[in-house]
N, CA, C and O atoms as a DFTB+ gen file, in Angstrom:
408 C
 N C O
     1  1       0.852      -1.163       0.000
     2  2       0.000       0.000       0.000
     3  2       0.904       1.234       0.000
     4  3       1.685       1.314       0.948
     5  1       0.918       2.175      -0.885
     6  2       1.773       3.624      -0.849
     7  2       0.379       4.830      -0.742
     8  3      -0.622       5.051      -1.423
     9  1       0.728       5.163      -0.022
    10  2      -0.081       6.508       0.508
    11  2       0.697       7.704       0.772
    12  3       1.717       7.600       1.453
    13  1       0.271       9.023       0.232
    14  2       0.762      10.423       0.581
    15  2       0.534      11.316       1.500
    16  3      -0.569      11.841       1.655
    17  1       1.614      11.584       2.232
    18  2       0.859      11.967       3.219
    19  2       1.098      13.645       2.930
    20  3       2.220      14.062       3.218
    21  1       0.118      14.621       2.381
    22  2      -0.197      15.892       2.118
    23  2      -0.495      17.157       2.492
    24  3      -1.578      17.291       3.062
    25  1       0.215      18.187       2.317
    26  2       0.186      19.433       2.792
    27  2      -0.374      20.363       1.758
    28  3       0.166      20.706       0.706
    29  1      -1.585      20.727       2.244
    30  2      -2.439      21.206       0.834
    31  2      -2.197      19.929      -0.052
    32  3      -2.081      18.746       0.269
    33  1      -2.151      20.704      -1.558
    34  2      -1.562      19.997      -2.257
    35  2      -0.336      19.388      -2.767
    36  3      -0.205      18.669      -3.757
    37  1       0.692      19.861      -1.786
    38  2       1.926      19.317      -1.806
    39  2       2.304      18.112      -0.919
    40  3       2.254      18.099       0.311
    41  1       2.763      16.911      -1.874
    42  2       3.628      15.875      -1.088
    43  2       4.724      16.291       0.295
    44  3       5.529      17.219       0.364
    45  1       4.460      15.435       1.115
    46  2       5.337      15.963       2.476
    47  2       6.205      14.778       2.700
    48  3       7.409      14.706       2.949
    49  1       5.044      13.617       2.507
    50  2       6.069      12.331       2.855
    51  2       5.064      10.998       1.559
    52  3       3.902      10.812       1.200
    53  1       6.359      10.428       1.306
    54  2       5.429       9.078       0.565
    55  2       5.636       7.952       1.682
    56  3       6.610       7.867       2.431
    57  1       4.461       7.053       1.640
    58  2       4.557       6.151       2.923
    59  2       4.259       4.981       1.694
    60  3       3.474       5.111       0.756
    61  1       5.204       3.705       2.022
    62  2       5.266       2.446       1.706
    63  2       4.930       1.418       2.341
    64  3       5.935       0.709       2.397
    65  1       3.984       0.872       2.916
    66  2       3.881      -0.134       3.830
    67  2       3.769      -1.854       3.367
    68  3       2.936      -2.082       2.490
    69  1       4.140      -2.419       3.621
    70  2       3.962      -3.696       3.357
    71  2       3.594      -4.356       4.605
    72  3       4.121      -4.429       5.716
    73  1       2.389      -4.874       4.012
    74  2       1.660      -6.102       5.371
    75  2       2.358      -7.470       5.256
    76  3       2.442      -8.047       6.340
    77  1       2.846      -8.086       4.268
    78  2       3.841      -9.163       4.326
    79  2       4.599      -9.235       4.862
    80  3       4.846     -10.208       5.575
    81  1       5.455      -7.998       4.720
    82  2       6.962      -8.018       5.408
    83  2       6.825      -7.299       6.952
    84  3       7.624      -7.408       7.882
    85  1       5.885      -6.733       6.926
    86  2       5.630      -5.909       8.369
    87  2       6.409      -4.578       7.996
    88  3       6.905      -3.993       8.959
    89  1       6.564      -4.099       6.939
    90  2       7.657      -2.859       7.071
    91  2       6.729      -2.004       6.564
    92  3       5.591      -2.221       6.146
    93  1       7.607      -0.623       6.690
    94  2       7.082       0.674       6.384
    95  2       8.643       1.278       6.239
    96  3       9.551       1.266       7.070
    97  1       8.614       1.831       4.817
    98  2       9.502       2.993       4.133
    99  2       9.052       4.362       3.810
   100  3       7.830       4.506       3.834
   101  1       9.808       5.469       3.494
   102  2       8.995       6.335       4.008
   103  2      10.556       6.957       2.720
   104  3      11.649       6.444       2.480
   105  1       9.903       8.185       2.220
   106  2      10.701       9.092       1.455
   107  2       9.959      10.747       1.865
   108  3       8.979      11.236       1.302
   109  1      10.619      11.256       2.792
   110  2      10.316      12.642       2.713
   111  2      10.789      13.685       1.719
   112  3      11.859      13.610       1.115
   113  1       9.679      14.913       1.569
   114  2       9.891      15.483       0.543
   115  2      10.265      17.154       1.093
   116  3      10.916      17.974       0.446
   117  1       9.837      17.302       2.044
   118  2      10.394      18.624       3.152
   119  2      11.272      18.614       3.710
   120  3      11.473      17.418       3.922
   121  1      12.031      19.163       4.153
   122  2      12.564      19.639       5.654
   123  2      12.021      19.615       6.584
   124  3      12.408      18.945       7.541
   125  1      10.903      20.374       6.597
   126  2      10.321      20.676       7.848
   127  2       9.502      19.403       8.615
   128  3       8.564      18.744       8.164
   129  1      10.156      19.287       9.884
   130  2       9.821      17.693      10.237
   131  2       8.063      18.276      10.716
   132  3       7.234      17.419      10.411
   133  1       7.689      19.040      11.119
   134  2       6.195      19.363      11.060
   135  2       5.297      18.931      10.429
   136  3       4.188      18.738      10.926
   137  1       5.642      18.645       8.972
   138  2       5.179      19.078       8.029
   139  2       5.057      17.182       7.739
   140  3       4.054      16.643       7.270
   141  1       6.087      16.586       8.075
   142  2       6.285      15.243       7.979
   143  2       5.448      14.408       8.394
   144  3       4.739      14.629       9.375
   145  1       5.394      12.908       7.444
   146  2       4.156      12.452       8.259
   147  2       5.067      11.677       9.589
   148  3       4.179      11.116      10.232
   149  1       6.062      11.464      10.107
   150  2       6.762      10.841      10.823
   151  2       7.728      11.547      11.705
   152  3       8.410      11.083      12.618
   153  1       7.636      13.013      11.158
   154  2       8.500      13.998      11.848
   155  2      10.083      13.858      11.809
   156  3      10.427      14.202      10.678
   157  1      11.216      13.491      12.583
   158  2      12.084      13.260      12.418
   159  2      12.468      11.640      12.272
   160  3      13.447      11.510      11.536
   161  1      12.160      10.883      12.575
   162  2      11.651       9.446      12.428
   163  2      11.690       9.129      11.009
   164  3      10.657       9.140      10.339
   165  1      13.361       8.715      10.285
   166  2      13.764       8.078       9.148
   167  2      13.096       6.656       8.587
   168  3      13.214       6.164       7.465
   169  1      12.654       6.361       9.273
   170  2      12.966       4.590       9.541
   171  2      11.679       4.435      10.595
   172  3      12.069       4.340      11.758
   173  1      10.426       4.396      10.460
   174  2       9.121       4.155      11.029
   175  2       8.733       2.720      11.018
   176  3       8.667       2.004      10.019
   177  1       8.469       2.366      12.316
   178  2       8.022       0.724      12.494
   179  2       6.851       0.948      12.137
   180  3       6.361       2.040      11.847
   181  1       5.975      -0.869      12.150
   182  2       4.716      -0.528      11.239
   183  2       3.857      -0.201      12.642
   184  3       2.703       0.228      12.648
   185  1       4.728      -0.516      13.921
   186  2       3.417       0.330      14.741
   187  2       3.775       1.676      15.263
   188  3       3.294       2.171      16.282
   189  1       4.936       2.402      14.237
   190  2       5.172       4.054      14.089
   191  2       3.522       4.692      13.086
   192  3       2.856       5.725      13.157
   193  1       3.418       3.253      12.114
   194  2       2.508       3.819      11.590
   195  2       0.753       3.636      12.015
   196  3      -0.149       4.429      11.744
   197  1       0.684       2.721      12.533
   198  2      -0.525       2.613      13.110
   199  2      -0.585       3.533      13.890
   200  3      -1.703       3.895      14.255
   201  1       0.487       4.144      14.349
   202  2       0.084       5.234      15.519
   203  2      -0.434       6.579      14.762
   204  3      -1.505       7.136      15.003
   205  1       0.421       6.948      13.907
   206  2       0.303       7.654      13.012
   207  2      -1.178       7.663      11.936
   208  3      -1.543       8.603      11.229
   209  1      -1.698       6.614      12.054
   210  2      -3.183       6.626      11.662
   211  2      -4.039       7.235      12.396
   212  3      -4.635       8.238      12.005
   213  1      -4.221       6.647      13.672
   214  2      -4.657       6.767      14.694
   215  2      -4.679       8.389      14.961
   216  3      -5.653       9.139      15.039
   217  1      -3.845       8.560      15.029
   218  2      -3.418      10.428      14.855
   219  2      -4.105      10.639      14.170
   220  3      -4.969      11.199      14.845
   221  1      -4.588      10.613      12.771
   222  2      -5.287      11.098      12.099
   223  2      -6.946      10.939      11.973
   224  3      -7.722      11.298      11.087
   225  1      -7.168      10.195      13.333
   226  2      -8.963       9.915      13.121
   227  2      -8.991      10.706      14.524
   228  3      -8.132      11.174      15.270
   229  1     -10.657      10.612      14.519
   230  2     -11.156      10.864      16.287
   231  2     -10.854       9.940      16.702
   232  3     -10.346       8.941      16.192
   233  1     -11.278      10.298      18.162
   234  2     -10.636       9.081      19.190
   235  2     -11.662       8.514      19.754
   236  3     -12.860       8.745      19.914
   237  1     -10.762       7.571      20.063
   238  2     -11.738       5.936      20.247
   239  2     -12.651       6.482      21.655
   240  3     -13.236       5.675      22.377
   241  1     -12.662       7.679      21.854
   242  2     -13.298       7.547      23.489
   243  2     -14.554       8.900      22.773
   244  3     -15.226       9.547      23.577
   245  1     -14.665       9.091      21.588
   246  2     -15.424      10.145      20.958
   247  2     -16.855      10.192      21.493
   248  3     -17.418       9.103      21.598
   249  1     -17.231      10.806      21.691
   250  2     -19.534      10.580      22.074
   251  2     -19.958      10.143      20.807
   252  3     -19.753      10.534      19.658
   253  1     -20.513       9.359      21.244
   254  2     -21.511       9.059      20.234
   255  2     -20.564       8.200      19.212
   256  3     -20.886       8.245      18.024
   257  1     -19.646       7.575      19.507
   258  2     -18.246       6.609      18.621
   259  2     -19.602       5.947      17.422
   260  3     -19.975       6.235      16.285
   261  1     -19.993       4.936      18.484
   262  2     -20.675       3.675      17.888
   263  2     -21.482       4.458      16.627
   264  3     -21.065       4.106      15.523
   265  1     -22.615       5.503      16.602
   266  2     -23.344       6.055      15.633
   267  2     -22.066       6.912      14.530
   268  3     -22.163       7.148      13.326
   269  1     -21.021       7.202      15.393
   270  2     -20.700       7.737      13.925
   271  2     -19.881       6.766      12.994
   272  3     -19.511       7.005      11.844
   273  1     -19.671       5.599      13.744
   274  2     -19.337       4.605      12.788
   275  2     -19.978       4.260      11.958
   276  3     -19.768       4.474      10.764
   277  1     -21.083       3.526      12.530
   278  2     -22.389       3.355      11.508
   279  2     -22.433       3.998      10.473
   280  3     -22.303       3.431       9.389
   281  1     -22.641       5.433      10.583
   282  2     -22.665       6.370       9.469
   283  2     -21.717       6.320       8.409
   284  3     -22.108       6.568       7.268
   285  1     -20.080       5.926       8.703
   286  2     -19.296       5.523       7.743
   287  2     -19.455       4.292       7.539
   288  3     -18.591       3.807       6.808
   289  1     -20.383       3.463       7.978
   290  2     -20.655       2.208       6.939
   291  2     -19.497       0.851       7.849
   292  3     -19.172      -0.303       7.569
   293  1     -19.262       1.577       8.727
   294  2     -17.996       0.644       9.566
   295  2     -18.607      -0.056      11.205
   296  3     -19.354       0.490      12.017
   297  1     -18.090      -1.154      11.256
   298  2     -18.273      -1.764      12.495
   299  2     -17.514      -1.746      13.708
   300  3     -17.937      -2.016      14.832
   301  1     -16.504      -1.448      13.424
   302  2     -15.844      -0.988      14.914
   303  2     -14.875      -0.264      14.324
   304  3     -14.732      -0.188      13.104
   305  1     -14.208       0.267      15.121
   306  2     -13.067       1.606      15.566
   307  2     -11.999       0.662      14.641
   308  3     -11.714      -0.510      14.888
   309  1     -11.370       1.653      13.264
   310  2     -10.701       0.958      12.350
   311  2      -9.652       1.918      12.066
   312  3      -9.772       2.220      10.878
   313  1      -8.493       2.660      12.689
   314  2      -7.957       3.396      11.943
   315  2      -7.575       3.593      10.213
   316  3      -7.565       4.687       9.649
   317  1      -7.435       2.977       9.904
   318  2      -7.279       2.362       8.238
   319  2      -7.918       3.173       7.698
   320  3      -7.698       4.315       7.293
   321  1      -9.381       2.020       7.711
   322  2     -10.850       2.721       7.458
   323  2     -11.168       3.751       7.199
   324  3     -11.579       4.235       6.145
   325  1     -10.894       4.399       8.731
   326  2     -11.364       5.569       8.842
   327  2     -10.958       6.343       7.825
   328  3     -11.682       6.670       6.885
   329  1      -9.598       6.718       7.995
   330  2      -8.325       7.610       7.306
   331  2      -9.189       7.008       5.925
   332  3     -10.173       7.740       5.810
   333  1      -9.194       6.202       5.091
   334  2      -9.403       6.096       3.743
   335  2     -10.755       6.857       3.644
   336  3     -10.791       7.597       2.660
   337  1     -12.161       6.866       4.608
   338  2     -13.281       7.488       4.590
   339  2     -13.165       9.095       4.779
   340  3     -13.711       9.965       4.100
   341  1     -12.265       9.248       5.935
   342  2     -12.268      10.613       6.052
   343  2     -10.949      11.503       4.956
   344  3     -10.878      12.721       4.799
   345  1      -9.984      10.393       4.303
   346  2      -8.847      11.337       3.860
   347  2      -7.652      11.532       4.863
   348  3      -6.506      11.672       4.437
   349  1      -7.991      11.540       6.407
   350  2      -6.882      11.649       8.009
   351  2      -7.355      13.375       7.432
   352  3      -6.415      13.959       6.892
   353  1      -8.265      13.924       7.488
   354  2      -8.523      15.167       7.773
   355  2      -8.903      15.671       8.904
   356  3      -9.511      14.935       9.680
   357  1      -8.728      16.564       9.138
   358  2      -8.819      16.876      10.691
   359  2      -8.966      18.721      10.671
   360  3      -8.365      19.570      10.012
   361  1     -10.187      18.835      11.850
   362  2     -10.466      20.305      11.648
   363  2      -9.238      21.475      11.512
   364  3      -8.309      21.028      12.184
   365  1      -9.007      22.230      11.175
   366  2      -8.217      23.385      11.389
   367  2      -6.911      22.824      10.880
   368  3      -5.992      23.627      11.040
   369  1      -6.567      21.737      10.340
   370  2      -5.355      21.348      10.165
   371  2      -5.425      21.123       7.837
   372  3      -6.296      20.582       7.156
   373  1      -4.426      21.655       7.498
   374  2      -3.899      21.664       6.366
   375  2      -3.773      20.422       5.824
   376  3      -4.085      20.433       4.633
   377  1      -3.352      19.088       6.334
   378  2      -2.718      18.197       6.156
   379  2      -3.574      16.524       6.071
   380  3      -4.329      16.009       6.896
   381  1      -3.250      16.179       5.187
   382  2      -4.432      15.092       4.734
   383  2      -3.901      13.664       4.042
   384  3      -2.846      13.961       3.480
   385  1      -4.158      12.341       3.855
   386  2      -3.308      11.337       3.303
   387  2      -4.201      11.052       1.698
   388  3      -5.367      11.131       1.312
   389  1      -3.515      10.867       1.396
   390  2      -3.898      10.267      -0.127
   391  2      -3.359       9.066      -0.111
   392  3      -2.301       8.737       0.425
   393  1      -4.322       8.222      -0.882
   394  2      -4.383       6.428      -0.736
   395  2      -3.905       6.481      -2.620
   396  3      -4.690       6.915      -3.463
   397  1      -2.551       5.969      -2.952
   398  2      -1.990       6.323      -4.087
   399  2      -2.338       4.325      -4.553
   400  3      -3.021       3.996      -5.523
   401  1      -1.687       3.343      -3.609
   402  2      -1.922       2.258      -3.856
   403  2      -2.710       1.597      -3.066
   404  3      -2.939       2.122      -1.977
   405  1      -3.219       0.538      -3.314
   406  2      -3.978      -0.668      -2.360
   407  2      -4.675       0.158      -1.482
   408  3      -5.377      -0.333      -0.599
């Protein structure tokens, strides 16, 4: 699966993950570790990146969790999911993932 992780419309980081191998590669395109989907973090384990999903949805302790799952068509608390339904958009924030493969 390769996903972008996006600032506006500019690439910040490309994310490589493989569920076979358990890995995650990562090519940043900034400087600015802010801006990064991993920040200074060269070399991200794959549960650097689950965390890093997770970051990008509401949280599992949200009101009303269970109904707004439903509403995305989902059965339980899925970071993945989510991020592919919502984009990893998040209020007031610039920064968003694009699902490039798988």
């Amino acid at each position: 699966m390769i996903l972008e992780y996006m600032h506006d419309d500019d690439v910040s980081t490309r994310i490589d993950v493989d569920y076979k191998t358990n890995t995650v590669k990562i090519k940043n395109y900034t400087d600015d570790n802010i801006n990064r989907a991993f920040g200074c973090n060269e070399h991200p384990s794959m549960k650097d990146f689950e965390e890093f999903l997770e970051e990008r949805c509401f949280p599992r302790t949200r009101d009303h969790l269970k109904l707004i799952l439903r509403d995305m068509g989902l059965d339980y608390y899925d970071p993945l999911a989510i991020v592919r339904i919502t984009q990893g958009r998040l209020e007031g924030d610039r920064m968003w993932i694009r699902f490039v493969e798988g």
